[in-house]
C-alpha positions, 0 to 999 in steps of 0.5 A: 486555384487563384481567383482573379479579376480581369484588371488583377491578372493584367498587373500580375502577368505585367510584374512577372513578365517584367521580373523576368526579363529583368533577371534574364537581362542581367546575365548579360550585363553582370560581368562588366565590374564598375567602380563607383568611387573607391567601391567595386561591384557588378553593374547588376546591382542596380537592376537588383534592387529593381527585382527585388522591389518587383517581388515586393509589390507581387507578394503584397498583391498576390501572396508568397505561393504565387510569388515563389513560383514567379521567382521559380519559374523565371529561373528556368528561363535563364535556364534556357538562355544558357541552353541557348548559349551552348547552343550558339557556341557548339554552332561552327562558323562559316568563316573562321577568321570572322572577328565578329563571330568570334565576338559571339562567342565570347560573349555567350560563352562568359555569359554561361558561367555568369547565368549559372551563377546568376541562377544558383543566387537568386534561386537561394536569394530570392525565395529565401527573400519572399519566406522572409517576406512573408514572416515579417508581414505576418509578425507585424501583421501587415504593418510597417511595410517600409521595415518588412522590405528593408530588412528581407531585401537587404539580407537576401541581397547579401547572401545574393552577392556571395553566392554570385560573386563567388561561382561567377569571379572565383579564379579569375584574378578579380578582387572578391573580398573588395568585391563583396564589401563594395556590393554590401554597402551599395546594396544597402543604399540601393535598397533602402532608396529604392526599395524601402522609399518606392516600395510605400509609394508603388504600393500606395499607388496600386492600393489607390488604382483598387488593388487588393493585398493579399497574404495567401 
């Protein structure tokens, strides 16, 4: 059983509900492709790194037990949405030459192979993110935070990006090897900006506000 306090379980169920959302949401925006100079790469990148800073703070407060099933549990509400989207799709349409409805289903059913290969990353990604998360805390012994997140939330992500870019664009005439590459160098400097920087001071701020660190 975890022990919280009133203030406590107020700031875990804000950060899981917001790490939710923001997974979710990415299924949706995932399959625009940017192109940010001479790099190539998903817009969900930059909402990526948010996650990743989400799970950061939650395992610094709550511990690794707890933020794996934030990660777990979160999966399977993308897990409904692509219920959901078969749903809407397999749902006849009372006007067959409605533009609009055809649009829906366009939508949801690109979204389909989007959130899987959405869930089937992050599933790897980001437990895979907490173990080594919660390795480096115990190897530095709660020191150097900056370098812990650095380096748990730059391995995951690329691991992230192969697996998504894979099942999500395979067979589809876009360029993965440009793709993999641009993801890797913007990842890391999204990580190392918003992640290892914001990471000391989203922390610090909750340290001040009398939250806890906990390692369970």
């Amino acid at each position: 059983m975890y022990s919280f306090s009133k203030k406590e379980f107020s700031l875990f169920m804000v950060l899981a509900i917001l790490y939710a959302i923001l997974i979710t949401f990415i299924s949706y925006v995932n399959g625009k492709v940017v192109s940010v100079g001479p790099f190539v790469s998903t817009i969900g990148v930059f909402i990526t790194c948010l996650t990743l800073l989400i799970l950061n703070v939650i395992q610094t407060f709550f511990g690794k037990e707890l933020t794996h099933k934030v990660v777990n549990y979160s999966l399977v509400v993308r897990a409904l949405m692509i219920i959901f989207s078969l749903f809407v799709i397999m749902l006849p349409t009372a006007f067959p030459n409605d533009t609009k409805a055809k649009a829906v289903n366009i939508v949801f059913s690109t979204s389909i192979r989007l959130a899987f290969a959405g869930i089937m990353a992050r599933l790897i990604a980001d437990n895979l993110e907490v173990s080594i998360f919660a390795f480096l805390r115990k190897l530095f012994k709660e020191k150097f935070l900056p370098i812990r997140t650095f380096l748990s939330d730059l391995l995951s992500t690329y691991i992230s990006t192969v697996v998504y870019i894979t099942l999500a664009f395979a067979y589809t005439g876009k360029p993965l090897l440009r793709m993999y590459f641009s993801d890797f160098f913007i990842k890391t400097i999204y990580v190392f900006i918003f992640d290892t920087i914001l990471v000391s001071l989203v922390v610090g701020l909750f340290l001040k506000l009398g939250f806890q660190p906990k390692a369970r």
